[in-house]
OpenMM code with the backbone's topology and positions (N, CA, C; nanometers):
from openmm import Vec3, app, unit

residues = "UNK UNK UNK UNK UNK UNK UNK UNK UNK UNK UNK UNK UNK UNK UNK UNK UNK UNK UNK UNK UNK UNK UNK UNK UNK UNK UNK UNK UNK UNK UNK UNK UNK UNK UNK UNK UNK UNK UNK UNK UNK UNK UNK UNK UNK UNK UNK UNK UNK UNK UNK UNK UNK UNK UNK UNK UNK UNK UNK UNK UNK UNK UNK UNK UNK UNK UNK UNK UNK UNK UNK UNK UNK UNK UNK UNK UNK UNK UNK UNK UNK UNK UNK UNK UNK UNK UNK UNK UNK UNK UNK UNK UNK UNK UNK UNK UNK UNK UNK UNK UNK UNK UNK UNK UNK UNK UNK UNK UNK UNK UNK UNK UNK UNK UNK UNK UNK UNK UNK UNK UNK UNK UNK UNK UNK UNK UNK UNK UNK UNK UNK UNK UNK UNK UNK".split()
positions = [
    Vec3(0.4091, -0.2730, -2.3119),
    Vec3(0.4229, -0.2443, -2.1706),
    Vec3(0.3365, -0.3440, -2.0921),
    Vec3(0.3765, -0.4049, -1.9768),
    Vec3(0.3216, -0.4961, -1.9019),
    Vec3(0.2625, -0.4152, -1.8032),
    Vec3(0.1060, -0.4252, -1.8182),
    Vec3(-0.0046, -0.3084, -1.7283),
    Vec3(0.0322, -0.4227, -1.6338),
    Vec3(-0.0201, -0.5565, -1.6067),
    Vec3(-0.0710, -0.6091, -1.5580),
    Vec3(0.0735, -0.6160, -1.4178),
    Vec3(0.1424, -0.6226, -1.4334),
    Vec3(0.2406, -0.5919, -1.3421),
    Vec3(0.2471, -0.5070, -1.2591),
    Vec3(0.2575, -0.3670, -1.3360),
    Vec3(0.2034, -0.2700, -1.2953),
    Vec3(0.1213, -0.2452, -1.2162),
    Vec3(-0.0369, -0.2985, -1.2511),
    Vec3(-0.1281, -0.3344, -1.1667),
    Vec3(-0.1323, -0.4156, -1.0564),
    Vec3(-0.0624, -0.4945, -1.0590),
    Vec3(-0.0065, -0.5953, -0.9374),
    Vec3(0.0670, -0.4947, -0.8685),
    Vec3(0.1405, -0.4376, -0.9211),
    Vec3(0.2302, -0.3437, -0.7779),
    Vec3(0.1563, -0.2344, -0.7443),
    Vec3(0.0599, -0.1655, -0.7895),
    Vec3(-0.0038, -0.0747, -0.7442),
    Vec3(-0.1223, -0.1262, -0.6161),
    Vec3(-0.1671, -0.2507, -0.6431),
    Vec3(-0.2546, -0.3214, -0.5809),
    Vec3(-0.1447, -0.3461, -0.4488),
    Vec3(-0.0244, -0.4125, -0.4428),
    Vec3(0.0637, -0.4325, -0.3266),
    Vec3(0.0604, -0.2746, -0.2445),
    Vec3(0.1065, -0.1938, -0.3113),
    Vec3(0.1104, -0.0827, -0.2278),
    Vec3(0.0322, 0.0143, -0.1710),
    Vec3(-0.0608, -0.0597, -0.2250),
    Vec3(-0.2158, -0.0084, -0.1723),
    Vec3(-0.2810, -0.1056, -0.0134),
    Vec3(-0.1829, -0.2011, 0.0081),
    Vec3(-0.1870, -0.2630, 0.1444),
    Vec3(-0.0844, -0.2275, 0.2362),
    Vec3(0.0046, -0.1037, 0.1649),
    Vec3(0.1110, -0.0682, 0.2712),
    Vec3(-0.0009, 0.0865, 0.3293),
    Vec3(-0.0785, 0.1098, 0.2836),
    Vec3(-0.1753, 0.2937, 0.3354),
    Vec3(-0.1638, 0.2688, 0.4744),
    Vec3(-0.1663, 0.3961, 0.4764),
    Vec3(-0.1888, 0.4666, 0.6323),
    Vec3(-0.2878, 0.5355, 0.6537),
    Vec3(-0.4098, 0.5058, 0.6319),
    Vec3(-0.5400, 0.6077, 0.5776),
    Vec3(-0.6087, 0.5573, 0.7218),
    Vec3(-0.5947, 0.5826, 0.8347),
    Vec3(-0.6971, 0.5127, 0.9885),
    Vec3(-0.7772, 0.6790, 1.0000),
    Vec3(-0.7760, 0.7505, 0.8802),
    Vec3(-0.8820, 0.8946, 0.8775),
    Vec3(-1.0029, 0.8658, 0.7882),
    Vec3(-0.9561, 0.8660, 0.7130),
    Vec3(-1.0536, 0.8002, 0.5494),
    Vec3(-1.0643, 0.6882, 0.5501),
    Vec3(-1.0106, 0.5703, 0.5923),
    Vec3(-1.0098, 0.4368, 0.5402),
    Vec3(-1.0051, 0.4025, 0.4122),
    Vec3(-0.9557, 0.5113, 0.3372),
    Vec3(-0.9326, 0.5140, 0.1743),
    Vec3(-0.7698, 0.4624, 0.1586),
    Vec3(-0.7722, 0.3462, 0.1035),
    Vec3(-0.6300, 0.2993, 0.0793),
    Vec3(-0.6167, 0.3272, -0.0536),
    Vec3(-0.4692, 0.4190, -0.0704),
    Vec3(-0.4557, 0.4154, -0.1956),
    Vec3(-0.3265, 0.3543, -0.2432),
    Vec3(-0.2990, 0.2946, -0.3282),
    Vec3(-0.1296, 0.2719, -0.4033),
    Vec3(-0.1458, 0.3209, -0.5247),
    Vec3(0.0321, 0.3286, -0.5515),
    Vec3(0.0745, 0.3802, -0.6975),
    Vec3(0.1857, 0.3104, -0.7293),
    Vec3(0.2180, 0.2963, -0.8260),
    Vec3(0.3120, 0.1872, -0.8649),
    Vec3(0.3367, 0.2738, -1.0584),
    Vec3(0.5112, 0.3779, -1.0159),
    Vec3(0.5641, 0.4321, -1.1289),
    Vec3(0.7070, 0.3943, -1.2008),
    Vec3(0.6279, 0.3565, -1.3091),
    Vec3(0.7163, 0.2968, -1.3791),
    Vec3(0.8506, 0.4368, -1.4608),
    Vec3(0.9596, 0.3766, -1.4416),
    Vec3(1.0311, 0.4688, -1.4736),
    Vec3(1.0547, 0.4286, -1.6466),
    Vec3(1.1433, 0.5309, -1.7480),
    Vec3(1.1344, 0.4754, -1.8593),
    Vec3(1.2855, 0.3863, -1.8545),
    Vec3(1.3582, 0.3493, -1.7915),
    Vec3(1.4552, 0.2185, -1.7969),
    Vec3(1.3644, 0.1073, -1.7117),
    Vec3(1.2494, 0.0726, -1.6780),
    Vec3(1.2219, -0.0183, -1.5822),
    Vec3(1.2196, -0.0425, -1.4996),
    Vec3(1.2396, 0.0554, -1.3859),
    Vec3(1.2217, 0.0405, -1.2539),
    Vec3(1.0491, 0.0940, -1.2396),
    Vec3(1.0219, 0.0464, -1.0904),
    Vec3(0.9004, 0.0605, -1.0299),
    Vec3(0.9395, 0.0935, -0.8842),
    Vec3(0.8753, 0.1999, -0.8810),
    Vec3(0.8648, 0.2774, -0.7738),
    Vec3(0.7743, 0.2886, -0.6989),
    Vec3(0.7113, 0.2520, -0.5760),
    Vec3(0.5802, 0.2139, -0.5194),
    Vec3(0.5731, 0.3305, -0.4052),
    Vec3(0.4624, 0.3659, -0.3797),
    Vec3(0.4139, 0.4210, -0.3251),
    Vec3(0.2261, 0.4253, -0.2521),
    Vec3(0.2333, 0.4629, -0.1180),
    Vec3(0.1372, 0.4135, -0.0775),
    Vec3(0.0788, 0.5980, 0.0151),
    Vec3(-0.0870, 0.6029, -0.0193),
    Vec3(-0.1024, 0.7576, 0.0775),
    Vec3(-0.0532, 0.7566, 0.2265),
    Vec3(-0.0472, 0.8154, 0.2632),
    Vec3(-0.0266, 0.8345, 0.4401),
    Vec3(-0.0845, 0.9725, 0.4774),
    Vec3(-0.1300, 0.9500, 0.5791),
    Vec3(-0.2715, 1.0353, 0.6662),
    Vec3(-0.1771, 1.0985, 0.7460),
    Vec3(-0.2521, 1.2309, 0.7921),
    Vec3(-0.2398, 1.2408, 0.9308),
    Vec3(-0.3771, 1.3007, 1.0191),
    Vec3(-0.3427, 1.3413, 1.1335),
    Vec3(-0.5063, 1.3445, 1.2035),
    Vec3(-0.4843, 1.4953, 1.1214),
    Vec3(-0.3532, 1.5950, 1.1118),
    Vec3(-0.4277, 1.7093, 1.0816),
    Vec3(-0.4509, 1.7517, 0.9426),
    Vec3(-0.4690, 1.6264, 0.8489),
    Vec3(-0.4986, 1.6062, 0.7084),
    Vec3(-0.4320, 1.7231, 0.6238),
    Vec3(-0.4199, 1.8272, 0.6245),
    Vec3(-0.3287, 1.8731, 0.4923),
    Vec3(-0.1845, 1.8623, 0.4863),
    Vec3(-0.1468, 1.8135, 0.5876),
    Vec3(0.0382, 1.7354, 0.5551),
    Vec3(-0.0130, 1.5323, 0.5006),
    Vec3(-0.1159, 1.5343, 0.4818),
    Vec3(-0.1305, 1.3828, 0.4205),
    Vec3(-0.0838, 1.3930, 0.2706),
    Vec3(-0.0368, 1.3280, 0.2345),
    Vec3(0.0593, 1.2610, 0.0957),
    Vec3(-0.0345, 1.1400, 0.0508),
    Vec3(-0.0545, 1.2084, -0.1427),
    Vec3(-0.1035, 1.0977, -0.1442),
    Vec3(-0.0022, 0.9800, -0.2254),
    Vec3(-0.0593, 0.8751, -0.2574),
    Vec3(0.0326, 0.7461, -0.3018),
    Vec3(0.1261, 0.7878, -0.4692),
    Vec3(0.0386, 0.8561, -0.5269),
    Vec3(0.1131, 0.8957, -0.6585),
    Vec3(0.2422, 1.0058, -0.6335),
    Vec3(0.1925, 1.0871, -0.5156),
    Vec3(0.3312, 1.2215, -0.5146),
    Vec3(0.4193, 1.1177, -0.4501),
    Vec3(0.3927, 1.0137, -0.3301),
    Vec3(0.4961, 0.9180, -0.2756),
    Vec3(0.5971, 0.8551, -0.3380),
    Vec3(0.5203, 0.7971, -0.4217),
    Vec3(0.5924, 0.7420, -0.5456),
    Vec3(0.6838, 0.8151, -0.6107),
    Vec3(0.6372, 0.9432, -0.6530),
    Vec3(0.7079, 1.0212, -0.7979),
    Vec3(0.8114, 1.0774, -0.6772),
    Vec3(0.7788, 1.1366, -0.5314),
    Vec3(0.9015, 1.1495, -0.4533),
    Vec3(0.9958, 1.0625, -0.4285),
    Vec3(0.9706, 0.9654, -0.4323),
    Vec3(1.0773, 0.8299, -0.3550),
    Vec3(1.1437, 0.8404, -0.5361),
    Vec3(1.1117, 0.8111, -0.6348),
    Vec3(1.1876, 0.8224, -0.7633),
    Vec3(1.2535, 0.9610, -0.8202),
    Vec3(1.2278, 1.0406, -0.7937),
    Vec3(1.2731, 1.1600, -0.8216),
    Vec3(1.4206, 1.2297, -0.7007),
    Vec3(1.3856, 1.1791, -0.5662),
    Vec3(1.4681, 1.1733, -0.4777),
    Vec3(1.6417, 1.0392, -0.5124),
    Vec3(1.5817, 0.9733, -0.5852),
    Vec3(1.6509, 0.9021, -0.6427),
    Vec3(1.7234, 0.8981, -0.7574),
    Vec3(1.7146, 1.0359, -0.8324),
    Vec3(1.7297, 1.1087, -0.9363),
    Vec3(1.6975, 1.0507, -1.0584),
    Vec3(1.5646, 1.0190, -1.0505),
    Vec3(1.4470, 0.9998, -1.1822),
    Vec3(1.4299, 1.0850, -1.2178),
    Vec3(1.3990, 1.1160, -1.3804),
    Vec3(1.3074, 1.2130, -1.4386),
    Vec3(1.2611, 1.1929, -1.5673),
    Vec3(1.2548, 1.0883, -1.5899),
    Vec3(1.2030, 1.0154, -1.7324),
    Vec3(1.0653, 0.8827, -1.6601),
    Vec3(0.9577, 0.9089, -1.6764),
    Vec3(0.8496, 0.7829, -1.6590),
    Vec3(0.7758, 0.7513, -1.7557),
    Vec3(0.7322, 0.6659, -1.7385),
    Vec3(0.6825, 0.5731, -1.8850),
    Vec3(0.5533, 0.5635, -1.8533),
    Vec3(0.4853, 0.5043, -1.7375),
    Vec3(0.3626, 0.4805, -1.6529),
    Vec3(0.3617, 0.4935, -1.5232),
    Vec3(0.1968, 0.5149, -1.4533),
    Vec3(0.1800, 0.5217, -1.3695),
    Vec3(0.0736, 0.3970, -1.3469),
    Vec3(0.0826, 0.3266, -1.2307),
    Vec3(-0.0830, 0.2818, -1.2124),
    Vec3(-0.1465, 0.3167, -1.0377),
    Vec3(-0.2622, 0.3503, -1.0537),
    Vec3(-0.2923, 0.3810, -0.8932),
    Vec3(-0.4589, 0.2979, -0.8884),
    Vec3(-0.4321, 0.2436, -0.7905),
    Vec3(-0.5503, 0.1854, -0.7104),
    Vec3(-0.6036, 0.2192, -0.5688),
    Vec3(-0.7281, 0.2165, -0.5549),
    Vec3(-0.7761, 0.2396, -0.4354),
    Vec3(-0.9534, 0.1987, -0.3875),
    Vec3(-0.9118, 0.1785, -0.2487),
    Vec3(-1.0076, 0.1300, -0.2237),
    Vec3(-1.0447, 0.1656, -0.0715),
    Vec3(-1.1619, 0.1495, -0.0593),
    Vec3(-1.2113, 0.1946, 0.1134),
    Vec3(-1.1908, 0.0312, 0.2046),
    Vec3(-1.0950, 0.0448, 0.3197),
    Vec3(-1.0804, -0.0388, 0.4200),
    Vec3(-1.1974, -0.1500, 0.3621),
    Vec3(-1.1628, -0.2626, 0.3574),
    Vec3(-1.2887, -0.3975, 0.4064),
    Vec3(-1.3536, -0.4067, 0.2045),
    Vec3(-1.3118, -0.2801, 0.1423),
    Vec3(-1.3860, -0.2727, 0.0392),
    Vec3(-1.3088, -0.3611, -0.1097),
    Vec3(-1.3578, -0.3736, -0.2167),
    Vec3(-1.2882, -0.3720, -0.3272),
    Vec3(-1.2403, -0.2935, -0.4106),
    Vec3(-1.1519, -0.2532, -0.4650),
    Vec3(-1.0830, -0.1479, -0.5754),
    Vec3(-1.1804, -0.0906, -0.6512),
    Vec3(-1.1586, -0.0004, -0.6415),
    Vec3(-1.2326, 0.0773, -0.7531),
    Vec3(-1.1359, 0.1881, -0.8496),
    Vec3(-1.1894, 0.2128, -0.9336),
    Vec3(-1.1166, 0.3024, -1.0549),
    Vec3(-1.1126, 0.3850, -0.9890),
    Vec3(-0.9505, 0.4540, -0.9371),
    Vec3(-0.9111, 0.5671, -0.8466),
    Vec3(-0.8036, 0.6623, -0.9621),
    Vec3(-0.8891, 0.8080, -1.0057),
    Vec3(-0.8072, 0.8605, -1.0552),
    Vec3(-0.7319, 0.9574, -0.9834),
    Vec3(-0.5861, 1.0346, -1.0181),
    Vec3(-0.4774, 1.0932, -0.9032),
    Vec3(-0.5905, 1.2022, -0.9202),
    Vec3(-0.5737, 1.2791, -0.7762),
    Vec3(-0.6646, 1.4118, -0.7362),
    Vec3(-0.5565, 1.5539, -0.8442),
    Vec3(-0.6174, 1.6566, -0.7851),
    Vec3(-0.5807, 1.7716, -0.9012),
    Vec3(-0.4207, 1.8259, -0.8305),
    Vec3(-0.3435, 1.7824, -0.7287),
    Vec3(-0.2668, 1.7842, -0.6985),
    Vec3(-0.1541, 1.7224, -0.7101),
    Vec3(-0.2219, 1.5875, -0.7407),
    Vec3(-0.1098, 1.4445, -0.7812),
    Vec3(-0.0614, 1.5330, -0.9396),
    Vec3(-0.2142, 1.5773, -0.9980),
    Vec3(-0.2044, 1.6042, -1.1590),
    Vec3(-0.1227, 1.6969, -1.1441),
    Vec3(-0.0954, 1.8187, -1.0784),
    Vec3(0.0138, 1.9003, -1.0926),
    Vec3(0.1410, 1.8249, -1.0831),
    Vec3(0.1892, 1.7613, -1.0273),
    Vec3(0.3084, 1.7605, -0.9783),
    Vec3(0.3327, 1.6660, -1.0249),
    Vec3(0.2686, 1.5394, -1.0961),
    Vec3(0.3092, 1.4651, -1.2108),
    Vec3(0.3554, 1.5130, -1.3140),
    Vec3(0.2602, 1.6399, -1.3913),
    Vec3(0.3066, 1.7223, -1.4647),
    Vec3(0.4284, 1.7951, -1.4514),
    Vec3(0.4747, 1.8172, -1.3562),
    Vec3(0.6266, 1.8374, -1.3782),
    Vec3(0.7349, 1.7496, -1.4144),
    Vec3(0.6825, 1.6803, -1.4092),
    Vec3(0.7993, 1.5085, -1.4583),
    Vec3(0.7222, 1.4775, -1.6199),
    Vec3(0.6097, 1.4355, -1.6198),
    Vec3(0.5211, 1.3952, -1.7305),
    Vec3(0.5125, 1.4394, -1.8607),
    Vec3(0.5348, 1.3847, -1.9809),
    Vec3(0.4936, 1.4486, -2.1107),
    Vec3(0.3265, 1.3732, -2.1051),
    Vec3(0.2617, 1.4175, -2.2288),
    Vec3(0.1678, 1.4152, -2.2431),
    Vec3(0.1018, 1.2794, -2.2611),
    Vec3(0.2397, 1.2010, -2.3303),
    Vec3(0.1793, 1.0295, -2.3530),
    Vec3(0.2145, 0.9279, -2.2464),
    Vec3(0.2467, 0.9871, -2.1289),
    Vec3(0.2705, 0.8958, -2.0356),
    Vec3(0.1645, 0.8211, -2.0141),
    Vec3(0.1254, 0.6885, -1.9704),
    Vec3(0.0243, 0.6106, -1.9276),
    Vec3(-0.0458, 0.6150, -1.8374),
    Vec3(-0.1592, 0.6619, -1.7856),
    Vec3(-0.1701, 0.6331, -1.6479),
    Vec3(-0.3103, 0.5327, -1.6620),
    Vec3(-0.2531, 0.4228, -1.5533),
    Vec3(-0.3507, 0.3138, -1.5023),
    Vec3(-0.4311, 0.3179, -1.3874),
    Vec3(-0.5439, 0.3122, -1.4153),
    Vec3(-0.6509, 0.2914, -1.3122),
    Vec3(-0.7030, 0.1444, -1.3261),
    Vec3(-0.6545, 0.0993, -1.1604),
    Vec3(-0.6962, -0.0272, -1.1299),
    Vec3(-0.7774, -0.1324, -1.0451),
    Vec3(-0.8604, -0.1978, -1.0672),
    Vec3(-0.9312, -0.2432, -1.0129),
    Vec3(-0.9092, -0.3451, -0.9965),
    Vec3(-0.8357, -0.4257, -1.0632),
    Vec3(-0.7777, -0.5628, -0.9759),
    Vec3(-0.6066, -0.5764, -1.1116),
    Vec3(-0.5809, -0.7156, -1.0815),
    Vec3(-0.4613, -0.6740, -1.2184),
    Vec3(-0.4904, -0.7076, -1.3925),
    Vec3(-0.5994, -0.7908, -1.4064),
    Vec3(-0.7049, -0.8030, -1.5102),
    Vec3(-0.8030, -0.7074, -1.5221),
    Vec3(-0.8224, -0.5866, -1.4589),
    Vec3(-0.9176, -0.4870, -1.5002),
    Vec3(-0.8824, -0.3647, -1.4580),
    Vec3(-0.8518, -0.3177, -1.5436),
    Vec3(-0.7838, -0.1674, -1.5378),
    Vec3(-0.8405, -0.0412, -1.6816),
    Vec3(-0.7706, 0.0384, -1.6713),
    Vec3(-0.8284, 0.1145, -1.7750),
    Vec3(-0.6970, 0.2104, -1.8015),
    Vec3(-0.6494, 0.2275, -1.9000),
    Vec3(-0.5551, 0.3109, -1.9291),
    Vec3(-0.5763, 0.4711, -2.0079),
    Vec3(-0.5034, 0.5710, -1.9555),
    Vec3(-0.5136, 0.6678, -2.0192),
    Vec3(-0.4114, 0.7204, -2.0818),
    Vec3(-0.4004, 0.8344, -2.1087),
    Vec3(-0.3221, 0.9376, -2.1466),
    Vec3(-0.2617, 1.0588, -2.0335),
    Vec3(-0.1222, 1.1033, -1.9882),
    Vec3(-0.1258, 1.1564, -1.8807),
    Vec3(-0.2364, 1.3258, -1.9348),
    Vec3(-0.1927, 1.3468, -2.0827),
    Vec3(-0.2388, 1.4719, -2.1524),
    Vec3(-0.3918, 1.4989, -2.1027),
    Vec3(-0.4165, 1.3744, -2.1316),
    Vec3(-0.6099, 1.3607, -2.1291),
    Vec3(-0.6619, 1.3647, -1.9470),
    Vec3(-0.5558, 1.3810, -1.8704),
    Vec3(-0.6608, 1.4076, -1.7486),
    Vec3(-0.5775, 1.5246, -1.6811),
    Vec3(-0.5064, 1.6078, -1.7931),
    Vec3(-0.4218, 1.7577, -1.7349),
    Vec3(-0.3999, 1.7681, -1.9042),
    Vec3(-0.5273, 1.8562, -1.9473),
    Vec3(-0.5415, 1.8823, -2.0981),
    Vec3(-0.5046, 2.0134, -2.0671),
    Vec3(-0.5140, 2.0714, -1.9996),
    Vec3(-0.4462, 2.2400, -1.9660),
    Vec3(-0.3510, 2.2434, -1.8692),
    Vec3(-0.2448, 2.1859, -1.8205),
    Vec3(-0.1686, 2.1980, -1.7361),
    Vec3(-0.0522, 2.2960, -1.7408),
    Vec3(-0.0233, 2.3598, -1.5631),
    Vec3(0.0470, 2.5101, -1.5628),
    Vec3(0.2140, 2.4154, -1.5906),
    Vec3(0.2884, 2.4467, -1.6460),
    Vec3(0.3796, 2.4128, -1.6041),
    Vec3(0.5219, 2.4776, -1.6124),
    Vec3(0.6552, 2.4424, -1.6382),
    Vec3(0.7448, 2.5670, -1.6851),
    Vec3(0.7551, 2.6071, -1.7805),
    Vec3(0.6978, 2.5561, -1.8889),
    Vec3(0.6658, 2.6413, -2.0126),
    Vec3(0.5474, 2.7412, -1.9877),
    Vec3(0.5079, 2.7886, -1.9190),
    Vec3(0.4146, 2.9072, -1.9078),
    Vec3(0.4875, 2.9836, -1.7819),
    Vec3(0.6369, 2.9692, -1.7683),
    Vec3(0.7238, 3.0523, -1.6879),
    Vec3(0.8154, 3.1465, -1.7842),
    Vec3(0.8341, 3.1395, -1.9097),
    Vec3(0.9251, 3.1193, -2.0095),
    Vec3(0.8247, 3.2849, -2.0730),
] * unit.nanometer
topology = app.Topology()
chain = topology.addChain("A")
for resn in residues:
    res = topology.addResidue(resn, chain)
    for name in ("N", "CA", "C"):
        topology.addAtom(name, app.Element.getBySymbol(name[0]), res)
């Protein structure tokens, strides 16, 4: 799998944010399992709990598109004026990834497109609710 791509598009869509609340820019850049990339960037608002962040953007704009197989994720972020730092998805992104996600999906945290860190989707939603605990 080509992170570094990945990482390049997560880094692009992390200059499309709408964050003039936080100045926290975030992107995500999801790889589907035929090869598409799906980008996504957070967007604010002043009354902050309708703000979206860049990973649900993403998995919405692909899923609206009738995705449901992903291979990777990568998300970057950084504060206005600042440099990237290792941005992992909040406990909300982790739900609702988990509804699309098996356990070995990739997820990339990126700090530029040569320095990243890869995980496991399992290893940062090691207990996750999902429809098998509807069953």
């Amino acid at each position: 799998m080509d992170y570094k791509l990945l990482a390049k598009s997560a880094l692009e869509a992390m200059e499309r944010s709408y964050s003039p609340y936080s100045n926290f820019r975030v992107g995500a850049a999801l790889l589907t399992k035929d090869g598409k990339i799906y980008q996504g960037a957070n967007i604010e608002s002043a009354a902050y709990s309708p703000t979206n962040c860049a990973e649900r953007t993403a998995l919405f704009k692909a899923v609206s598109e009738g995705e449901r197989e992903f291979a990777a994720i990568a998300v970057a972020g950084a504060l206005r004026g600042g440099e990237p730092q290792y941005c992992y998805p909040c406990g909300v992104c982790r739900q609702m990834l988990n509804e699309f996600f098996t356990d070995d999906v990739a997820v990339v945290v990126v700090k530029s497109e040569s320095d990243y860190k890869v995980h496991r989707f399992g290893e940062l939603l090691p207990f996750g609710f999902g429809a098998g605990n509807l069953v």
